[in-house]
N, C-alpha and C positions, 0 to 999 in steps of 0.2 A: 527338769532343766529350767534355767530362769529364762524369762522370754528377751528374746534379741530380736535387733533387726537384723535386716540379712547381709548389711554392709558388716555389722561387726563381727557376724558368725562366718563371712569370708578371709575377714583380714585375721580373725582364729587360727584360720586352716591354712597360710600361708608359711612360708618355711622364715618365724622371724622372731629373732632373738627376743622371750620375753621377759620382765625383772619380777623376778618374783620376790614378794613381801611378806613377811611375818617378823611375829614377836619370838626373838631371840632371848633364849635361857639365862641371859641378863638384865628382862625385862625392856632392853631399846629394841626400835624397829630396826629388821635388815634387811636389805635389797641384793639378790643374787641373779646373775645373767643365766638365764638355761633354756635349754633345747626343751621344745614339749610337743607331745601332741594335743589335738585336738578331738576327740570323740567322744559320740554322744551324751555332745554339752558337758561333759569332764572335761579340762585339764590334767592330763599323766606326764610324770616327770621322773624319769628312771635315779636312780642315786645309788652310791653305792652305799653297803649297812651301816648303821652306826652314825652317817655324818653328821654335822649339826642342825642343817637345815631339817633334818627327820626328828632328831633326837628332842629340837623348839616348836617343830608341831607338833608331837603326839602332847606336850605339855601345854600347848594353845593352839589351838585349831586354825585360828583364825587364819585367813592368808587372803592375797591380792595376787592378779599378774598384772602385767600391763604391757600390751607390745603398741609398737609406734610407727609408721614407716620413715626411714631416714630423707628417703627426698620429698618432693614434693610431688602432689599435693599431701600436708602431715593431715596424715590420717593418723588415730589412735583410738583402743576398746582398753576397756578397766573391769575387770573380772573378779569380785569382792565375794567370798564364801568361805565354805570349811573345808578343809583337807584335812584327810584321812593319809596314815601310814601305814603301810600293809608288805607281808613279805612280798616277793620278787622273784621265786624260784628261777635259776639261772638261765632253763630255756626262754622262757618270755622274755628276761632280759637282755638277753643275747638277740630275740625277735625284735622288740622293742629299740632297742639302740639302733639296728641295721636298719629299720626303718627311717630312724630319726638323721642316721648317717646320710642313706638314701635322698631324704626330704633337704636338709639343711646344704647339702654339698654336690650334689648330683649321683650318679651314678657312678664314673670311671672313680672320683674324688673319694666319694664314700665308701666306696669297696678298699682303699689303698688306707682310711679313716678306720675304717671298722679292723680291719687287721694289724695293725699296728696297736688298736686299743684292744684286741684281743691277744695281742703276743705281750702287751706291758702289765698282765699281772690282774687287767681289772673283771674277765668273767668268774662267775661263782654269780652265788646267791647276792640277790642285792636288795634293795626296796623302794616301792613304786608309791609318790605323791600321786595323789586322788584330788584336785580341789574343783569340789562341785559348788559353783557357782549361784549364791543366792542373785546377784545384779551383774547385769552387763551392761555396760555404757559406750557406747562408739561417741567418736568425736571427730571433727573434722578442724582442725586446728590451722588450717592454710587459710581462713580466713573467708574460705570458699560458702 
């Protein structure tokens, strides 16, 4: 894992939307909002098979996250490494998501989250972004 400080390996572990960046299969950069964990020093990022976002990293590794907090004081970490695409056999996914349900919306939320996205068609086999982190960078952007 690349070395952090412990403010940015916090604001990591936080339930907060982050943008994840890579080179898209038309060679521009692109920016997508997603739900992720945070473990040991990985970024995991559930998707379903096939989408783009998998299909422009297995063809360039490269990728960024970067979460920010919306009030103040802005804090923000930038997460610059390689992701890897890997299958997703459907129980982890199914684990993985209810977590992610869990974290991002609470409890009563995410159970009413998780059911609904399990009755709309989306468990099955899916695929898990890996980006391990060569640099992590916290910021403190309030000025503070």
């Amino acid at each position: 894992m690349a070395s952090a400080e412990p403010r940015a390996l916090e604001l990591l572990s936080r339930p907060i939307l982050g943008q994840l960046g890579f080179i898209g299969l038309d060679g521009y950069p692109h920016v997508l909002a997603v739900w992720f964990a945070f473990r040991d020093g990985e970024v995991l990022v559930a998707s379903r098979p096939g989408e783009y976002k998998c299909r422009s990293l297995r063809a360039d590794g490269r990728a960024a996250l970067t979460v920010s907090t919306p009030e103040w004081p802005y804090l923000m970490v930038t997460a610059v490494g390689d992701a890897l695409v890997e299958p997703l056999p459907e129980p982890e996914r199914k684990e993985l998501i209810g977590e992610l349900c869990h974290s991002y919306l609470g409890r009563e939320q995410g159970d009413r989250y998780y059911e609904k996205w399990s009755k709309g068609g989306h468990p099955g086999d899916g695929e898990l972004i890996r980006l391990r982190p060569r640099k992590i960078r916290f910021y403190d952007i309030s000025g503070g």
